[in-house]
C-alpha positions in Angstrom: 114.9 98.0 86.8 118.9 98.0 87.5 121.3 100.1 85.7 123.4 97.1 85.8 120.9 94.7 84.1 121.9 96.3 81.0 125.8 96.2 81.4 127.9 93.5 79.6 131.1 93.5 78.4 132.4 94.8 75.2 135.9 94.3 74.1 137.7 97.4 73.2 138.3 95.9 69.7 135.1 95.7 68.9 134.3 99.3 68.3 134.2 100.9 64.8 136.7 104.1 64.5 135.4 104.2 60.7 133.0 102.9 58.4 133.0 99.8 55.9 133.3 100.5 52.6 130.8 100.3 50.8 128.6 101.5 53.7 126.2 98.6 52.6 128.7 96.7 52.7 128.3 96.4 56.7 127.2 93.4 58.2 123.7 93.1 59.9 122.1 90.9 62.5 118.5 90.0 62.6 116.8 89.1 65.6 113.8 87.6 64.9 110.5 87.8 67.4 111.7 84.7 69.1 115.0 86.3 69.4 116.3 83.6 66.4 119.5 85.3 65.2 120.8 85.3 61.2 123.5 86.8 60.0 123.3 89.2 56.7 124.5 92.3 55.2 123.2 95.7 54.7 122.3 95.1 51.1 120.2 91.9 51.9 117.9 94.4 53.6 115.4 94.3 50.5 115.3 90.5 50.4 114.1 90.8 54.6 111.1 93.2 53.8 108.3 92.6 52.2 106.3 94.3 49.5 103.8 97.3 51.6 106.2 97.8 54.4 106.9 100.6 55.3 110.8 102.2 56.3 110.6 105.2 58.1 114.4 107.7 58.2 115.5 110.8 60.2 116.4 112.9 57.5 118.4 115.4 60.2 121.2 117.1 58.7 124.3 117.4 61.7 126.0 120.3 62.1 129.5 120.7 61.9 129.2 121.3 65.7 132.5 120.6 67.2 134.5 123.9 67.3 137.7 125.9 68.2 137.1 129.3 69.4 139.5 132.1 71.0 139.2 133.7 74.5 141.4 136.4 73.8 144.1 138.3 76.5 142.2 140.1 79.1 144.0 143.3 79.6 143.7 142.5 83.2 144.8 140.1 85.5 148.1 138.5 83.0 147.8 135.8 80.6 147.6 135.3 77.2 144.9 133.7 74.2 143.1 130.8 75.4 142.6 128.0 73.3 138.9 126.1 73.5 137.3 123.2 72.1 134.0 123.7 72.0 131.0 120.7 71.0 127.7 122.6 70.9 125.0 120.3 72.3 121.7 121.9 72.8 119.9 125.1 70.9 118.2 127.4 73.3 116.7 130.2 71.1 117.5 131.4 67.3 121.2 132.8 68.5 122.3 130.8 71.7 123.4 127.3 71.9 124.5 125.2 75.5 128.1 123.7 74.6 130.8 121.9 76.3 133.7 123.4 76.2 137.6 122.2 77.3 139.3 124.3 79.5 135.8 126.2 80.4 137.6 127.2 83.7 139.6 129.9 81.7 136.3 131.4 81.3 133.8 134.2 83.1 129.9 135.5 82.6 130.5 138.4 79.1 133.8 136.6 77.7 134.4 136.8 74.1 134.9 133.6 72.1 136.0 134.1 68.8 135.8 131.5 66.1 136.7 134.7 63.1 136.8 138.3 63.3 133.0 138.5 62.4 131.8 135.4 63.8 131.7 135.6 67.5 129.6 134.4 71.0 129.4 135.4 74.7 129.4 133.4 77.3 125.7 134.4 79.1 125.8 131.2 81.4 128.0 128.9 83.0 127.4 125.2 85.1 129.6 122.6 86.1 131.2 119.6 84.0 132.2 122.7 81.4 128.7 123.0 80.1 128.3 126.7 78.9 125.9 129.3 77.5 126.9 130.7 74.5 125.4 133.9 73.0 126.3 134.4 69.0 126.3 137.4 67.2 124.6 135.5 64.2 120.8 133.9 64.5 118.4 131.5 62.3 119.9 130.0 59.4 123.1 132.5 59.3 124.0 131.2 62.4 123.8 127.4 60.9 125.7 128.4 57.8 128.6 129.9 59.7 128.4 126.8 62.3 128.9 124.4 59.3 131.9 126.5 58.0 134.1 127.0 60.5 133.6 123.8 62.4 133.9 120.1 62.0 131.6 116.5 62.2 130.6 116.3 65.8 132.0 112.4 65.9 131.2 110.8 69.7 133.4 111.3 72.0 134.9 107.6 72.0 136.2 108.2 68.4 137.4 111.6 69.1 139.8 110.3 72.0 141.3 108.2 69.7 141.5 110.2 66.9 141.0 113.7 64.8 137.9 114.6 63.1 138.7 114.9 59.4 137.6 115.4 55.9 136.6 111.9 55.4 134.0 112.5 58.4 132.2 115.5 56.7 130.7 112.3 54.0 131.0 109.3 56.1 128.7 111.5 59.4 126.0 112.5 57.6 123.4 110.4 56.6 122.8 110.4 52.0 119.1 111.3 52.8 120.0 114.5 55.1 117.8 117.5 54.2 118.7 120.9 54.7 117.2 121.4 58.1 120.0 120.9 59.5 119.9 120.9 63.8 121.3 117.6 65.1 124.8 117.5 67.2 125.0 113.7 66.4 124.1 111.4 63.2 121.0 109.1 63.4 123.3 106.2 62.6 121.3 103.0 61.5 120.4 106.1 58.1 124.4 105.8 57.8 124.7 102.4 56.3 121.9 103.5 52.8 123.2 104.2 50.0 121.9 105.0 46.9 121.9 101.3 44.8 120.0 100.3 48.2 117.3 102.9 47.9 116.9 101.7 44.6 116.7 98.4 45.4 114.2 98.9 48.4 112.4 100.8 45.4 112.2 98.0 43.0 111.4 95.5 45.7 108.1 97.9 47.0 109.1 98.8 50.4 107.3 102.3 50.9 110.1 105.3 52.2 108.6 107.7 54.9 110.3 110.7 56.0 110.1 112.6 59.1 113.2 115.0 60.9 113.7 114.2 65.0 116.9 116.8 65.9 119.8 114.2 67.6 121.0 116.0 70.7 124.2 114.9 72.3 122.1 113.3 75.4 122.5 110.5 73.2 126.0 110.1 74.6 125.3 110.9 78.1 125.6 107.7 80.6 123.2 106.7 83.1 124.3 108.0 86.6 121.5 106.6 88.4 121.0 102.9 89.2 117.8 102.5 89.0 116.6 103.0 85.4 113.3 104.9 87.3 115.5 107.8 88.7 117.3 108.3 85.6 115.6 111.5 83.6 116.2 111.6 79.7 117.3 114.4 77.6 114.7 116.4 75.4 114.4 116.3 71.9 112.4 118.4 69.3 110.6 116.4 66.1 108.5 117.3 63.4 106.2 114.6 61.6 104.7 115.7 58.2 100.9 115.6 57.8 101.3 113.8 54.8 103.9 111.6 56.0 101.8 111.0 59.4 98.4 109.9 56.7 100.4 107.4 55.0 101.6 105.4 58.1 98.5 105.8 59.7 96.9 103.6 56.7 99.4 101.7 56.5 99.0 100.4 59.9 95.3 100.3 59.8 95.4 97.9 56.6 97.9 95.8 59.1 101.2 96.6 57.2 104.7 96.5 59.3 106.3 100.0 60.0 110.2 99.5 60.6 111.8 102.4 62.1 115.4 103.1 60.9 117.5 104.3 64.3 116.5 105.1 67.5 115.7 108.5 66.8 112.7 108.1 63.9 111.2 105.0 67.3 111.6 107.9 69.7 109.8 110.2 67.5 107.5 107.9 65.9 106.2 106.5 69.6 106.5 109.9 71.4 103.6 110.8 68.5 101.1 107.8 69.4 97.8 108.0 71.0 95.4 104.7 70.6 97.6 103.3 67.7 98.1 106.5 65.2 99.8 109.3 64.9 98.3 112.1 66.2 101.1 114.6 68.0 102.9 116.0 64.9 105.3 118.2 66.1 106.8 118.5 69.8 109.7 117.7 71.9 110.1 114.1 73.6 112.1 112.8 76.4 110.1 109.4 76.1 112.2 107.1 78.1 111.7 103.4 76.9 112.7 100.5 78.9 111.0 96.7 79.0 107.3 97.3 79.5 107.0 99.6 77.5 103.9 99.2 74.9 104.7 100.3 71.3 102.3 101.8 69.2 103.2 102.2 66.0 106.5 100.5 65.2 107.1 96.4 64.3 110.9 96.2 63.3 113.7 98.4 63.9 117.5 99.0 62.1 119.7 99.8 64.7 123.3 99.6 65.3 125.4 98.0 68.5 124.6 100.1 72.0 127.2 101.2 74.4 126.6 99.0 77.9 124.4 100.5 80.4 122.6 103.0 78.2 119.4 104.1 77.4 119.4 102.7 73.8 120.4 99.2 74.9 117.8 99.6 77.2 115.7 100.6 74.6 116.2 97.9 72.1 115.7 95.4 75.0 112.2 96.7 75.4 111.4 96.2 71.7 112.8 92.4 71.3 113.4 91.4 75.3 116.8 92.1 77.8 117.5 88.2 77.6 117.1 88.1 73.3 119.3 91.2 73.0 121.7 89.7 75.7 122.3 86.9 73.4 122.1 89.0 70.1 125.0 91.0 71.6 127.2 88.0 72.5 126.6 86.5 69.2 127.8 90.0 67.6 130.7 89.8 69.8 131.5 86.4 69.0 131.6 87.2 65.2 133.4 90.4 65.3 130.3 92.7 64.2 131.9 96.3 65.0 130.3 98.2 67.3 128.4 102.1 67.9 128.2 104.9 65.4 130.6 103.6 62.4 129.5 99.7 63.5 127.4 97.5 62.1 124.1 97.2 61.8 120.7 94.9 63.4 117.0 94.5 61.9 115.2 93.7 65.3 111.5 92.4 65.0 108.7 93.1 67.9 108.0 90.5 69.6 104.3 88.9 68.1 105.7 90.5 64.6 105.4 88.0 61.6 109.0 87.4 61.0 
């Protein structure tokens, strides 16, 4: 298919520089099978299940990956400190991360970035567009720990532009059901909206809570270059399914109950698992790439907030409910000011031949 099936346009008004409050408090737009539209709010959620379904969450923790770091005087060649921002984006082994860093031209192959005395990286590799190998002197969970502390919530680049990352961020960028395996360089942000009174809600209304951890790499934010959506080739991914956790859907399914995935992440991980209907692949790394044709598996419904134009997750949640329905769902949300990406609103979008 075209790239440009999948544009529309989106008033720069629209998008969400912070959350509601209360996070439930968001609005949230259900598109049913037949691409019916209703308008609700995050805490009707309960009241749109039913008893036995099942709501499946990333519980990813994101790391406080945005950084400033120190090249430091060369004693050669003039000049003095060198200021960097620095957004790791992809883990490579238990001490080295790829990161994009701003002004990456002031650095060479062995440079020194400092973030603290003791807390340190080289630079082992260098491409275009500022995308750099860093080496740390810290591995495995120490590594993490030191990450988290002296950096900040990686929020996407459209809020960042605009403004600051700040203390209100470390809360409002991290989902209330994060674990401590922490690994992502963006939140899964449909999991942003829960709170607490929800969960108990969902709780008291019988919807079953299933867990699984799919690490969010900043791919997510990448554009699509190409276009045609065949030459476009997706960013990778790593996700871990729980034995347990697989069991449970798996009967779930079989005795015909609906599985609702919240965010595109836990559908990427959840369908990138399938064979003949089940779970079967537990733990692996996906670059699934799903555009309109695409069978699903396992999932019937999906939470998932408003999609930048021309990307891979508007692409996405046209394959799950059709390009024409979500065409329409979009000008509707547009229509009635629903905000837009990562602090936006929300949507509860049903498979097409789902009962609902």
């Amino acid at each position: 298919m075209k790239v440009s099936d999948f544009d529309f346009d989106l008033p720069e008004e629209c998008i969400a520089l912070r959350p509601v409050s209360t996070k439930d408090s968001a609005k949230l737009l259900q598109v049913s099978s037949k691409g019916e539209l209703l308008d609700y709010c995050v805490k009707d959620l309960p009241n749109l299940l039913v008893r036995g379904d099942v709501l499946v969450i990333n519980e990813t923790r994101v790391l406080h990956a945005a950084l400033n770091g120190t090249r430091k005087a060369r004693e050669y060649g003039g000049g003095g400190d060198v200021n960097l921002n620095i957004n790791l984006h992809a883990p490579v082994s238990k001490n080295e991360w790829r990161a994009f860093i701003r002004p990456a031209k002031r650095l060479k192959i062995d440079d020194i970035v400092y973030f603290s005395d003791d807390f340190y990286a080289v630079v082992y590799d260098k491409l275009q567009n500022g995308d750099v190998g860093l080496r740390f002197n810290l591995s495995g969970i120490t590594l993490k720990k030191a990450i988290d502390k002296f950096g900040k919530p990686p929020i996407p680049p459209y809020i960042s532009r605009k403004r600051p990352a700040d203390e209100s961020d470390v809360d409002d960028y991290q989902t209330i059901y994060a674990s401590e395996n922490s690994g992502s360089v963006a939140a899964p942000t449909a999991g942003l909206h829960f709170t607490d009174t929800l969960f108990k809600e969902l709780n008291l209304k019988g919807i079953q809570i299933e867990r699984l951890t799919l690490h969010v790499s900043a791919g997510t934010f990448l554009p699509v270059k190409t276009s045609d959506t065949k030459d476009h080739h997706m960013h990778t991914e790593s996700y871990e399914i729980p034995p347990d956790t697989a069991k449970r859907i798996n009967s779930a399914k079989s005795e015909g109950r609906r599985i609702i995935a919240v965010g595109t992440t836990t559908l990427r991980a959840l369908e990138s698992s399938a064979r003949k209907g089940n779970i079967t692949k537990l733990a692996d790394k996906t670059n699934i790439f799903i555009t309109p044709g695409f069978k699903f598996e396992i999932i019937d419904g999906l939470m998932t907030n408003f999609h930048l134009p021309r990307s891979t997750l508007f692409m996405l949640v046209s394959a799950l409910s059709g390009l024409k329905n979500m065409r329409f769902a979009y000008l509707h949300a547009i229509e009635n000011k629903y905000r837009f990406y990562s602090y936006g609103d929300t949507s509860l979008l049903w498979k097409s031949g789902t009962l609902k």
